[in-house]
C-alpha positions as CSV (number, residue, x, y, z in Angstrom):
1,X,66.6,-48.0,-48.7
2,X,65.2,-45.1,-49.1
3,X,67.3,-41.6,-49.3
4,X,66.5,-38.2,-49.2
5,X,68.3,-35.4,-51.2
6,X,68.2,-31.9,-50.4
7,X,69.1,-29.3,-52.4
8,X,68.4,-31.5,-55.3
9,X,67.7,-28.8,-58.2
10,X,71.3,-27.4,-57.5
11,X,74.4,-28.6,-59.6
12,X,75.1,-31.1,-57.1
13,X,71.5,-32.4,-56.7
14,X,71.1,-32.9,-60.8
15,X,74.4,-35.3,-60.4
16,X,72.5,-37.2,-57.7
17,X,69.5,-37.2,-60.0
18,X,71.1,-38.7,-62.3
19,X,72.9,-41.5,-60.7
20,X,70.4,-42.6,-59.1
21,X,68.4,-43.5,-61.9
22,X,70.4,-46.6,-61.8
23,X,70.6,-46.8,-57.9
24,X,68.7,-49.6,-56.3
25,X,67.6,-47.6,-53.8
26,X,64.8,-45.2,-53.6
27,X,65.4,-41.4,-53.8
28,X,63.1,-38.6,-52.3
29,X,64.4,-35.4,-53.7
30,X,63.4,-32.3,-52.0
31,X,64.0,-28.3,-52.7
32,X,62.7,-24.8,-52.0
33,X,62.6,-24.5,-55.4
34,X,60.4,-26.0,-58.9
35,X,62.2,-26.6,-61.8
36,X,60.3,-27.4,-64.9
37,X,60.7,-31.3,-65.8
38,X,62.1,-32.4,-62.3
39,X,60.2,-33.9,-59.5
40,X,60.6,-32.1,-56.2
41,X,59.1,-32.2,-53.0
42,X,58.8,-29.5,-51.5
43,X,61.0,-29.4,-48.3
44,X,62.5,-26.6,-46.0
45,X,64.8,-27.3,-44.4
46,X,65.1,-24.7,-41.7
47,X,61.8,-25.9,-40.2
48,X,62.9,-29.0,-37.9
49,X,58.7,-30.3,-37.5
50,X,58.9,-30.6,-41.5
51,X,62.0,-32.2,-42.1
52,X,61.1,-34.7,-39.0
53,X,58.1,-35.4,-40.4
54,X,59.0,-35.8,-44.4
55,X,61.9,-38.3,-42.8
56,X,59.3,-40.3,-40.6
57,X,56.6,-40.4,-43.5
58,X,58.7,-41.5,-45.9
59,X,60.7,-43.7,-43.7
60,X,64.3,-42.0,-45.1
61,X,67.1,-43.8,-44.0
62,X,69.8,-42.0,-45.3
63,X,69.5,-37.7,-45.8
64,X,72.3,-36.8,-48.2
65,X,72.2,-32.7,-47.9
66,X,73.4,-30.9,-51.1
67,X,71.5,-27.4,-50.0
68,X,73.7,-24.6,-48.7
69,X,74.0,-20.5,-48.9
70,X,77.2,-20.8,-51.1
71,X,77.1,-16.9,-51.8
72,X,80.7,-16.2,-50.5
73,X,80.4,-12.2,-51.5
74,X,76.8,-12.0,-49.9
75,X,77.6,-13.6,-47.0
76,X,79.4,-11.1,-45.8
77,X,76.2,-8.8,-45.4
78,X,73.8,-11.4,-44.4
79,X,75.3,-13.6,-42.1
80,X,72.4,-14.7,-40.3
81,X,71.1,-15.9,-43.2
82,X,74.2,-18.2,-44.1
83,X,73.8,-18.9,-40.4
84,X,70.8,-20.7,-40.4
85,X,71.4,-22.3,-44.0
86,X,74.7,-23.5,-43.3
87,X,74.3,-24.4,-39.6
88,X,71.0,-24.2,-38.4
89,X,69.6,-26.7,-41.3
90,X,72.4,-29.1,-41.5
91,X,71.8,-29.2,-37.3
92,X,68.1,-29.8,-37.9
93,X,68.6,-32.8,-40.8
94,X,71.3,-34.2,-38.1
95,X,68.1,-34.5,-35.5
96,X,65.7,-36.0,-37.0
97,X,67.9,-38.2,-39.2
98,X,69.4,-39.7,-35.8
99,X,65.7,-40.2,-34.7
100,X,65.6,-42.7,-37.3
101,X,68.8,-44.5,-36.4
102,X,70.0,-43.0,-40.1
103,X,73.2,-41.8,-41.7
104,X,73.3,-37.8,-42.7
105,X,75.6,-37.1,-45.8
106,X,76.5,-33.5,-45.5
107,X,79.0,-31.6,-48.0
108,X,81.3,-28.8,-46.8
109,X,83.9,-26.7,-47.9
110,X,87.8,-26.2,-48.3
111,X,86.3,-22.5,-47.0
112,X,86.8,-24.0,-43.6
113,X,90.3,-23.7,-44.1
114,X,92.7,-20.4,-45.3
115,X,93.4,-18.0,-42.5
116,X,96.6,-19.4,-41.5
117,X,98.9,-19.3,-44.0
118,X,100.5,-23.0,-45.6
119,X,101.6,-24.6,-48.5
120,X,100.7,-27.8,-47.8
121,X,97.2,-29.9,-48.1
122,X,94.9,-29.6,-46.0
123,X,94.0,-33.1,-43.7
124,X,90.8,-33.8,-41.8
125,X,92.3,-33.1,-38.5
126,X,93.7,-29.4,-39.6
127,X,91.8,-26.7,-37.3
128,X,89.1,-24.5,-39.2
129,X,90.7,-21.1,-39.7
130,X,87.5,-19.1,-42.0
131,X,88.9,-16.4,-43.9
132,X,84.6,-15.0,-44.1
133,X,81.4,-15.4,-42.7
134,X,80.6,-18.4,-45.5
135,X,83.4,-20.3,-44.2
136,X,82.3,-19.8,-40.6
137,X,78.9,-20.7,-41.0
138,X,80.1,-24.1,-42.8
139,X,82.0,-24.9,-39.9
140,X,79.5,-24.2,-37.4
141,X,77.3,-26.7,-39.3
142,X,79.9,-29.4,-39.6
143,X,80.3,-29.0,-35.1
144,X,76.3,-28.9,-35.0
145,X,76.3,-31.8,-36.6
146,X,78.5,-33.7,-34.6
147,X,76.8,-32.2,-31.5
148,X,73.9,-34.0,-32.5
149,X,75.7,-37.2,-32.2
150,X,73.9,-39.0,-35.2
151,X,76.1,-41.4,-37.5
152,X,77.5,-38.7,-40.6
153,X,79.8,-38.4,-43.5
154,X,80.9,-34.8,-43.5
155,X,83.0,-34.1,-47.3
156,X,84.6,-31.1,-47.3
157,X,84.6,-30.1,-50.9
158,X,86.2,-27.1,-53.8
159,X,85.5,-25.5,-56.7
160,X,82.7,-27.6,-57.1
161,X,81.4,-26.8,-60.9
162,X,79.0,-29.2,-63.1
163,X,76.8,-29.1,-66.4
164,X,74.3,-27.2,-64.3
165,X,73.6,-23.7,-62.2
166,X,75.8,-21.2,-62.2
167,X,79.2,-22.2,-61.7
168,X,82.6,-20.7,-62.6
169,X,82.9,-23.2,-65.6
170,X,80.1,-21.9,-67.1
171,X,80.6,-18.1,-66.1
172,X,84.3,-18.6,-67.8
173,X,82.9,-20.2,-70.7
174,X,80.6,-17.0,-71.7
175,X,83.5,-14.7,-71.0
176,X,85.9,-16.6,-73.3
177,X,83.3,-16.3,-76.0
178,X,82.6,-13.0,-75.5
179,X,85.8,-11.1,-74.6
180,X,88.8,-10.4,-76.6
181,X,91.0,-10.4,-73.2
182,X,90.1,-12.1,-69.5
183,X,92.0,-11.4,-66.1
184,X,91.8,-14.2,-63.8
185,X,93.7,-14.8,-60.2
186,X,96.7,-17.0,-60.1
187,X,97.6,-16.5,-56.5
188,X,94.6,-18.9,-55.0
189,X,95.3,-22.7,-55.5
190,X,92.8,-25.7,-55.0
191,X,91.6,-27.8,-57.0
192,X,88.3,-28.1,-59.1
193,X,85.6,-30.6,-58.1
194,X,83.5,-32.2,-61.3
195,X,79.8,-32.2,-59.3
196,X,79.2,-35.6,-61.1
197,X,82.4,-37.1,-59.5
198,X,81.8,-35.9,-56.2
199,X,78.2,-37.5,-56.5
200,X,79.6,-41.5,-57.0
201,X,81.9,-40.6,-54.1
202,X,78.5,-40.2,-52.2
203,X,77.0,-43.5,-53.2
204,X,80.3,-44.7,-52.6
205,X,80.0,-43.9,-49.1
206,X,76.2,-44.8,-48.9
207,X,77.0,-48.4,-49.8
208,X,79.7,-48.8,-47.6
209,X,77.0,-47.7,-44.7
210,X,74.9,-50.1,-45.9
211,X,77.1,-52.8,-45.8
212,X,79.1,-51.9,-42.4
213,X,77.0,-49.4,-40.8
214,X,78.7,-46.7,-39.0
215,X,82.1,-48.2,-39.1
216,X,83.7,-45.4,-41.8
217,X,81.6,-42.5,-40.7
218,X,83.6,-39.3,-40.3
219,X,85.0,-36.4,-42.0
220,X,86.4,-37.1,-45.4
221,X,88.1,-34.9,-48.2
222,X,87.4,-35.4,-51.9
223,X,88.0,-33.0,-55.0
224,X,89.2,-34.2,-58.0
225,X,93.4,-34.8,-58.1
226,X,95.9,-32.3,-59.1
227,X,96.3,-28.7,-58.3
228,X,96.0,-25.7,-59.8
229,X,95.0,-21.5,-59.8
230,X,91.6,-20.2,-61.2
231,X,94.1,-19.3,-64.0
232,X,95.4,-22.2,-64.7
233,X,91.3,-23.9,-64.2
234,X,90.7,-20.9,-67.0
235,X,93.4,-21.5,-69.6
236,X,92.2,-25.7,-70.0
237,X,88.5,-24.5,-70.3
238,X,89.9,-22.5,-73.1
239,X,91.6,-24.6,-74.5
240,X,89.7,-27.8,-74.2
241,X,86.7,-25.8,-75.0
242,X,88.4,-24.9,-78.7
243,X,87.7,-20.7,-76.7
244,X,90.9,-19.6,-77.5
245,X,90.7,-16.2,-79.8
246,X,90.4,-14.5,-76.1
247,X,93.8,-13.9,-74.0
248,X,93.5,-15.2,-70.8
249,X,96.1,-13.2,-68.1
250,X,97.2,-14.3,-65.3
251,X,96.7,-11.0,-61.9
252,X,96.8,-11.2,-58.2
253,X,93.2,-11.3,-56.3
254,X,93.8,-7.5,-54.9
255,X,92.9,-6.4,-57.9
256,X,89.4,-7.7,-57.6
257,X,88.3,-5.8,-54.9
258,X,86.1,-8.1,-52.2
259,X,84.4,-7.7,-49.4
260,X,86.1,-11.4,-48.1
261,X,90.0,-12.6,-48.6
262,X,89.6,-15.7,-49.9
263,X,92.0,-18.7,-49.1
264,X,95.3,-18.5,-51.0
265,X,95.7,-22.2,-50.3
266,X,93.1,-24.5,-49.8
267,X,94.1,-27.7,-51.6
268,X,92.8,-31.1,-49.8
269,X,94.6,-33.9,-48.8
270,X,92.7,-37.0,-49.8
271,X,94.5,-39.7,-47.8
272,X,92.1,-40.7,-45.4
273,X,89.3,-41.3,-48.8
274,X,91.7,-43.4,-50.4
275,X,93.3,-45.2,-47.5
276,X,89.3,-46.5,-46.4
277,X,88.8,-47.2,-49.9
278,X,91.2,-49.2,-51.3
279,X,91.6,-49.2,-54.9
280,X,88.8,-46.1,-55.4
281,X,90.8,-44.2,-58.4
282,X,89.5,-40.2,-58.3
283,X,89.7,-38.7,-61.6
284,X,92.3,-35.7,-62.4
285,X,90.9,-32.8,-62.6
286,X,91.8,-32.0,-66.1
287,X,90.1,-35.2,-67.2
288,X,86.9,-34.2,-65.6
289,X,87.0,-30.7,-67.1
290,X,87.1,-32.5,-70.3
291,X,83.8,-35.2,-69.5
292,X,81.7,-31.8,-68.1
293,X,83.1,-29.6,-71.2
294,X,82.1,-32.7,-73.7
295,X,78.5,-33.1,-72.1
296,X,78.0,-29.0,-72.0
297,X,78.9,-29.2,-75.9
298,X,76.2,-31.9,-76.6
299,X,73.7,-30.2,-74.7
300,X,74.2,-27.0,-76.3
């Protein structure tokens, strides 16, 4: 079968990369971007006659879209942008992936969520309250998409960090080796998403298609298990990382002026993943942290 990948020079896209060097299926991956050593096709995405026509050429069965404006700060100020990154694209990949008779794989966020306030996870069926114009724009793509009417797996995602881009993993890491004190939030809870994980759950849900076609398509949830504050995500990467001469301190998110309030609560409920797939066993997110941390280390 042959699958295309979008976004596939992001931190999300690598992961796919490199699973599916031992896929039996046959991956097209596509960016707006070169980078050195990785073979991209050219593709953009906002530009429905070239993504109907890479999907038709190359016969793609399956579009799995990792490419999104994710700039939550700069969203604020360029909202069309976002618009037509977050909603426009994933509408055009929907058409001409349904064209085809295909499956779209689209990943969105736990920004959908946060306005209202709750302490509890967040299910599939919870209404979309945005707390900023990122979050908006994700949830406009998510109801293009199902506009559209092709078959799709929408997973709504968090804190999604990897071995590669920038990522708050990697931005904590410099601080802690570089600071003698660090101030991180402790009042917004989720839960941190290894890239890598979130990529099997994607094949996951590509071979299920494959085996019982549109049966399981829907909106799913996945992070990694657990819970926990960009403080607490802060102090293991210390610690696991052996960072630990700077002091890590706990301070509420007023103090880091924005120009969005971001969700105070956002953890996802992961029933619905786990009830479809019996027996699939996601990996806590400490235990992640530690596999990313360990291949960071040896790439160093």
């Amino acid at each position: 079968m042959n699958i295309l990948v979008t976004g596939a020079n992001g931190q999300l896209g690598r992961e796919m990369r490199i699973l599916a060097k031992t896929s039996k299926n046959n991956f097209v991956f596509t960016d707006v971007v070169q980078v050195e050593g990785l073979e991209t096709t050219m593709l953009d995405i906002t530009d429905l006659q070239a993504v109907r026509n890479i999907v038709k050429t190359k016969d793609i069965k399956i579009i799995v879209n990792c490419a999104a404006y994710t700039n939550v700060d700069a969203a604020e100020s360029n909202e069309a942008l976002a618009e037509k990154l977050n909603a426009d694209a994933p509408e055009n990949l929907a058409v001409a992936i349904k064209e085809q008779a295909g499956l779209l794989v689209h990943i969105s966020t736990d920004y959908v969520f946060g306005k209202e306030p709750y302490n509890t996870p967040c299910t599939e069926d919870r209404i979309g309250t945005p707390t900023g114009v990122y979050g908006l724009t994700k949830l406009h793509g998510e109801e293009k998409i199902k506009a559209v009417g092709c078959d799709y797996i929408i997973i709504r995602t968090a804190w999604l960090y990897s071995e590669f881009g920038k990522n708050f993993c990697k931005t904590m890491l410099n601080f802690l080796s570089t600071k003698d004190s660090l101030n991180v939030v402790f009042d917004q809870v989720g839960t941190p998403t290894y890239a890598y994980d979130l990529a099997e759950s994607i094949l996951m849900f590509i071979a299920d298609y494959e085996l019982h076609g549109n049966q399981n398509c829907g909106i799913y949830h996945f992070s990694n298990e657990g819970v926990c504050s960009w403080f607490d995500f802060t102090k293991m990467i210390a610690e696991y990382s052996g960072l630990t001469k700077c002091k890590v301190l706990p301070c509420h998110s007023n103090e880091f002026p924005s120009p969005v309030k971001r969700p105070a609560y956002s953890v996802l409920d992961k029933t619905k993943i786990k009830k479809v797939f019996v027996g699939y066993v996601i990996p806590y997110w400490t235990d992640a942290l530690k596999k990313c941390l360990k291949n960071l280390k040896e790439q160093a």
